[in-house]
Every structure is written in structure tokens, then in C-alpha cells.
C-alpha positions as CSV (number, residue, x, y, z in Angstrom):
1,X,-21.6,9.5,-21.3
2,X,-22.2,5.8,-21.7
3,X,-22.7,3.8,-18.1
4,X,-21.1,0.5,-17.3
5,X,-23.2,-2.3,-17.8
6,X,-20.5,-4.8,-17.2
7,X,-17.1,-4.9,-15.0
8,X,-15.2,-7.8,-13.6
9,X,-11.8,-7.2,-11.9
10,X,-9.6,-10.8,-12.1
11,X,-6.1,-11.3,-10.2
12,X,-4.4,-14.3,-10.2
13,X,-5.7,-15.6,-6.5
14,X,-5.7,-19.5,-7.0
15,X,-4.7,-21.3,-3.5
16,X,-2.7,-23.3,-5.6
17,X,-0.5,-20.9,-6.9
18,X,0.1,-19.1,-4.0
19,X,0.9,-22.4,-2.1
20,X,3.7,-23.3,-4.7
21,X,5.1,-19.5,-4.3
22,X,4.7,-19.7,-0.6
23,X,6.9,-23.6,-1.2
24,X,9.4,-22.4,-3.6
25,X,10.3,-19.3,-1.6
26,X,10.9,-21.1,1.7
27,X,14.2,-22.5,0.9
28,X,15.4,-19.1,-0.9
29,X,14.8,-16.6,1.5
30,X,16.1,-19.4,4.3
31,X,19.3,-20.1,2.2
32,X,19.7,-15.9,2.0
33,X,19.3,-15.4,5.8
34,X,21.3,-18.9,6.9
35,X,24.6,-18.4,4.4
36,X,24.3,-14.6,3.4
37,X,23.4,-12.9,6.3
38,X,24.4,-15.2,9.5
39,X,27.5,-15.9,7.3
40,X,26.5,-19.6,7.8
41,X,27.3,-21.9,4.6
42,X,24.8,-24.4,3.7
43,X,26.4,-27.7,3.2
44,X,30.0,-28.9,1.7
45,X,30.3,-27.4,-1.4
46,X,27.8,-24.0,-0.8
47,X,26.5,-22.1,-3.3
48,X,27.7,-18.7,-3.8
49,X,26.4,-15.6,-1.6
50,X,25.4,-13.9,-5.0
51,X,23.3,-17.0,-6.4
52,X,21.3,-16.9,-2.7
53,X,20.7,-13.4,-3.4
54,X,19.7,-14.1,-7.3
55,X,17.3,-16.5,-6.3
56,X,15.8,-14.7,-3.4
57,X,15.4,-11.8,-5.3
58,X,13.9,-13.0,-8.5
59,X,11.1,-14.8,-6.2
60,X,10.4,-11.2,-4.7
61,X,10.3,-10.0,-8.2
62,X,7.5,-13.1,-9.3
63,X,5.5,-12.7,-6.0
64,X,5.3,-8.9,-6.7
65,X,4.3,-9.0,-10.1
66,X,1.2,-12.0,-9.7
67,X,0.6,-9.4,-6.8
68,X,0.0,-6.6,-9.6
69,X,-1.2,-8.4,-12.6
70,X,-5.0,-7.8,-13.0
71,X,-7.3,-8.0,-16.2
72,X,-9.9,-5.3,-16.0
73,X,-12.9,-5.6,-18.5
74,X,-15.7,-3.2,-18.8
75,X,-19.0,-3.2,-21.1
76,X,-20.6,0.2,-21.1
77,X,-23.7,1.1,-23.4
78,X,-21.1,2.1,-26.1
79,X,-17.7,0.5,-25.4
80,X,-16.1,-2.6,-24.8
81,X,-12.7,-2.3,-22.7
82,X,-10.3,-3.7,-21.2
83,X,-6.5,-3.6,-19.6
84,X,-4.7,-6.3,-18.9
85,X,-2.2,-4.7,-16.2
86,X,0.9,-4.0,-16.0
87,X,0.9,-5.0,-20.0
88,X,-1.5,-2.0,-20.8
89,X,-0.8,1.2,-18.8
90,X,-3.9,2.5,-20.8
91,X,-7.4,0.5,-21.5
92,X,-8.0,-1.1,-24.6
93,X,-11.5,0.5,-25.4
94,X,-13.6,-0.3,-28.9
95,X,-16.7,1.0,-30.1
96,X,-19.7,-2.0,-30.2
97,X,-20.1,-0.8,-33.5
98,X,-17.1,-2.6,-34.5
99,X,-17.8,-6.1,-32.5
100,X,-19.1,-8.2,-35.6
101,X,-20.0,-11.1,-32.9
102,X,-19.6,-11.7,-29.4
103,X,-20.2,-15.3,-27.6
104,X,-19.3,-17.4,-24.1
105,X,-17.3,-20.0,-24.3
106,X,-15.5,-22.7,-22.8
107,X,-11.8,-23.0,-23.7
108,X,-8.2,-24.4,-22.5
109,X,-5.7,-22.3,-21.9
110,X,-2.9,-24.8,-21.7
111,X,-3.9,-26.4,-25.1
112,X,-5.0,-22.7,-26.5
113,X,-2.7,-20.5,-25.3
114,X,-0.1,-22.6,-23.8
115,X,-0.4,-21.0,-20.8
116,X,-2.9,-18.7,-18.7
117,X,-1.9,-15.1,-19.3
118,X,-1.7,-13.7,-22.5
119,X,-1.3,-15.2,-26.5
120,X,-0.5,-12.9,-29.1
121,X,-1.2,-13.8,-33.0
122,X,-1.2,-11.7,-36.1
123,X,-5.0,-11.2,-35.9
124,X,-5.6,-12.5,-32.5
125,X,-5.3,-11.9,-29.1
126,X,-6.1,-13.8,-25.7
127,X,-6.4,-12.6,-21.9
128,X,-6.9,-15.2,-19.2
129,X,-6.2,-14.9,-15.7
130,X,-7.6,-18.1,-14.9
131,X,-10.7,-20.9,-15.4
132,X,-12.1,-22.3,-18.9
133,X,-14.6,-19.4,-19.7
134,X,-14.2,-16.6,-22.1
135,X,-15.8,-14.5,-24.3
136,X,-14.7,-14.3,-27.8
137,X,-15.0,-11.0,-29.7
138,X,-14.9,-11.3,-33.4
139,X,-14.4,-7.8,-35.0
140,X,-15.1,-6.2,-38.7
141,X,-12.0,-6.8,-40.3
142,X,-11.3,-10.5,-39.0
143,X,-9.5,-9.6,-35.9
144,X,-10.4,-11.9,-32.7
145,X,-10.1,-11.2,-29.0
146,X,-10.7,-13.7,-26.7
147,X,-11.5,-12.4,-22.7
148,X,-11.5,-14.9,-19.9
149,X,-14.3,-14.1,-17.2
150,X,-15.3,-15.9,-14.4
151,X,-18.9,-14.2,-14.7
152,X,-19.9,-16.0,-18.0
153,X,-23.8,-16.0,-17.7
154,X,-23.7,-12.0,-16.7
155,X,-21.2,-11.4,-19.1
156,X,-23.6,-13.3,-21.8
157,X,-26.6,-11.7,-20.7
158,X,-25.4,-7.8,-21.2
159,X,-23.9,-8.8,-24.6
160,X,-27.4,-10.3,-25.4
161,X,-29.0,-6.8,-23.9
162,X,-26.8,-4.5,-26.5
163,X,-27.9,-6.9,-29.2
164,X,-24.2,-8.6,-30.0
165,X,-24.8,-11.0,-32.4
166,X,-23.3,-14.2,-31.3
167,X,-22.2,-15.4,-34.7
């Protein structure tokens, strides 16, 4: 059995976010109480009861899943892991015998990956939650991963303990 040497846990947290969720689902759930349930119609020409509903429900739906979405990642003496949830029910989990390099970096997510989340190429493969730090894995084979972390010198120091090359 192999211990963990490494684990960082990341959710999607930023004040900022949470803010614009907290701005943008004001007017929905008001217009679905107001015109839906008080039978009250917002303006002249009111939307329908069914878009009020639509719109309420698909910010319940966004709020519960940035509520869920987590990126797990684990270094043990023998494994590097991760799941990026709910996208992976199961961790991802590869030997260190197959990591060819492993370094810290500094990237952008908007200009990289066109978003924070998840990129998906032929032979690689990004995870971000959020900031401008990641560790890139390069594998035997040519395949990359790229895993954002928020703990870049601890996640640098354990790769330099299990002797990762860095390039």
C-alpha cells in the first residue's frame, strides 16, 4: 500500500463567481415568485409563465452543479490520481513509472483552454478549477496532462521527492 504524499481538494469558490450567480438569480427566482406564483405579470407585454420557470430552473441547475464540481488530485509513493467530479465517477490513477516528466507552471486558462474547466485534445488533456498554476505531466508515449493546483511549491517539492524528472 502506497501512502499519499500529496492531495489538494479544489471547488470553484471565487467571490466573484458566486456574486454574479447570487446577481443573475435575483431577477429569476423574483420574476417566478412575482408572475408565476402570486399570478402577478411583470410589465406590458410579460413573459410567459413557462420561460419564468425555464430560467429559474436552469439557474438552480448551474448553482447546483459549481456546488458539486470538484478536482481531486492525489500523489501517493506509487500513483498519480486524479478525478475531476462529476466528469469522472472513478479516479484517473497512473503508475509514476509512466510520468516521463513532471513540472509547475504558470499558465492561462482563457488563452489555453478557453475557459477554466476542462480542454480535451487528441493527446492532451487539462483540469483547472481556477488560478494560473499547474502541473504538467508529460507521459511515455507523448500524452500530456496538465493539473491546475493552488499548492504549486508542495506540489513541486513531492514531485522533486519521487525523483520526476522535470524535463
Amino acid at each position: 500500500m502506497s501512502t499519499i504524499r500529496f492531495k489538494e481538494v479544489q471547488r470553484f469558490n471565487q467571490i466573484w463567481l458566486w456574486g454574479v450567480l447570487i446577481l443573475t438569480g435575483i431577477p429569476a427566482h423574483f420574476a417566478l415568485v412575482y408572475q408565476v406564483i402570486l399570478n402577478n405579470p411583470i410589465g406590458q407585454a410579460p413573459v410567459s409563465d413557462s420561460l419564468c420557470i425555464m430560467f429559474s430552473a436552469f439557474h438552480i441547475v448551474i448553482t447546483i452543479f459549481l456546488l458539486i464540481i470538484k478536482l481531486d488530485v492525489e500523489i501517493s509513493s506509487r500513483f498519480i490520481s486524479y478525478q475531476f467530479f462529476p466528469f469522472h465517477l472513478k479516479r484517473k490513477k497512473y503508475p509514476l513509472g509512466q510520468v516521463h516528466s513532471a513540472f509547475v507552471r504558470e499558465y492561462h486558462p482563457i488563452k489555453e483552454m478557453s475557459a477554466l474547466g476542462l480542454k480535451l485534445g487528441q493527446n492532451s488533456k487539462a483540469y483547472n478549477i481556477k488560478g494560473y498554476w499547474g502541473v504538467q505531466l508529460e507521459f511515455r508515449g507523448g500524452r500530456q496532462l496538465l493539473l491546475g493546483t493552488q499548492k504549486p511549491e508542495e506540489f513541486d517539492a513531492v514531485l522533486k521527492e519521487l525523483h520526476i524528472p522535470e524535463e
